[in-house]
C-alpha positions in Angstrom: -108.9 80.1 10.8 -106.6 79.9 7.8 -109.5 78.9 5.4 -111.4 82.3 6.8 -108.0 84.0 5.6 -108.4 82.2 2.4 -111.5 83.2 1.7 -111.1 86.6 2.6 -108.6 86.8 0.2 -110.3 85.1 -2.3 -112.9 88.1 -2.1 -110.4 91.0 -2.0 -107.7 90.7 -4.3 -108.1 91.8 -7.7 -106.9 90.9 -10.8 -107.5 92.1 -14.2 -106.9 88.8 -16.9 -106.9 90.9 -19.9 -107.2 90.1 -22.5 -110.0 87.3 -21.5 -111.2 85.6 -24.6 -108.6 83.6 -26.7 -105.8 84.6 -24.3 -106.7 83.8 -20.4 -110.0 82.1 -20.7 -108.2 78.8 -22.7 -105.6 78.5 -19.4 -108.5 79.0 -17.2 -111.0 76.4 -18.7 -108.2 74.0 -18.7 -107.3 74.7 -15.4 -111.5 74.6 -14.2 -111.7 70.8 -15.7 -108.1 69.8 -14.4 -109.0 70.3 -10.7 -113.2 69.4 -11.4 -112.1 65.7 -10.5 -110.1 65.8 -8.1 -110.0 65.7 -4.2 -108.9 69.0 -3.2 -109.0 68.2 0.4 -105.6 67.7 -0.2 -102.8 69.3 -2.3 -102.6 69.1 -5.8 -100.2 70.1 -8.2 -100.9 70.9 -12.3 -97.5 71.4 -14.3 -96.9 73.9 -17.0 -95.2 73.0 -19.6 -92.7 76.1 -21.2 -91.6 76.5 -24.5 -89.3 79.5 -25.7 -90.6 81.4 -22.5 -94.9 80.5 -23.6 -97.3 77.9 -21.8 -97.7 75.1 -24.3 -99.2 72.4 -21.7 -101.2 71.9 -18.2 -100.3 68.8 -17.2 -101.6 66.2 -20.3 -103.5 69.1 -22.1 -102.3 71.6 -25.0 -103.3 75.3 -24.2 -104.4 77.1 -27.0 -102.9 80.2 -26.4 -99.2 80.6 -25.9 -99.2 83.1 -22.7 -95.6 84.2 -21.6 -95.3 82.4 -18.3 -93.5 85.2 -17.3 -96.4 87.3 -17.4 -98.6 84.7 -16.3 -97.1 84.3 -12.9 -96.4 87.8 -12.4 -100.3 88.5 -12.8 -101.1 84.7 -10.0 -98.2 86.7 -7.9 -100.7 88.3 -5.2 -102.8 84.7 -5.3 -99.7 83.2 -4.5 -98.6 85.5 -1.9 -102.3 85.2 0.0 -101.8 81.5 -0.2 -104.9 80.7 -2.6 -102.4 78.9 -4.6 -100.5 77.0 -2.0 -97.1 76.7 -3.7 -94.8 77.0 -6.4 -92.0 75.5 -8.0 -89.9 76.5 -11.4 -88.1 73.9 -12.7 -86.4 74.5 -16.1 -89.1 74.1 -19.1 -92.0 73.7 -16.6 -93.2 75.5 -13.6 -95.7 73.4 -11.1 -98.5 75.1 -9.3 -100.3 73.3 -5.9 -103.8 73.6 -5.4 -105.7 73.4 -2.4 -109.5 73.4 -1.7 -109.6 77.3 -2.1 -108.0 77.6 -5.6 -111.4 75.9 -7.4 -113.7 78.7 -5.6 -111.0 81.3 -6.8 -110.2 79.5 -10.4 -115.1 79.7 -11.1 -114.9 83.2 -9.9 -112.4 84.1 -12.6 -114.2 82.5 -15.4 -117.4 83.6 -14.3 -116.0 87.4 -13.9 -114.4 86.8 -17.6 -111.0 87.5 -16.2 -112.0 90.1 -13.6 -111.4 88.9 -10.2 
């Protein structure tokens, strides 16, 4: 029952990534290849790296563009509040994100809609 609220969610929020190319697509891209090898029948977690208020990092992996993260999670907010993304934590100069099986489905429909979800 909680996936079918997933998934419903997945199809019914909306969120506009713009700008797409040069600005969301390099976080998403990264984000698409983190979570493409790994089991996401179970929780998973991808840490952003902060620098004078910009992403500089997923996990091992430079980002190209320097998003605020401020802006960046206030955009994920309603994916976070449906539970697509199942959690977050905000440490000091990093925030971590956790994944479940969901967020991939969510994560290809954003790259394939070029930021419109």
């Amino acid at each position: 029952m909680y996936s079918n609220f997933i998934y419903e969610a997945i199809n019914q929020i909306h969120i506009n990534f713009d700008p797409w190319k040069g600005y969301y697509e390099p976080i998403f891209t990264l984000l698409n290849k983190t979570l493409k090898n790994k089991d996401l029948r179970y929780t998973i977690s991808c840490r952003f790296y902060v620098e004078n208020g910009k992403i500089t990092r997923i996990d091992r992996e430079e980002v190209s563009s320097k998003i605020e993260a401020r802006e960046f999670l206030i955009k994920i907010s309603p994916v976070v509040s449906a539970g697509i993304i199942n959690d977050l934590y905000i440490g000091g100069s990093f925030f971590d994100l956790y994944f479940h099986f969901a967020t991939k489905e969510w994560i290809d429909k954003v790259i394939a809609n070029e930021g419109k979800t």
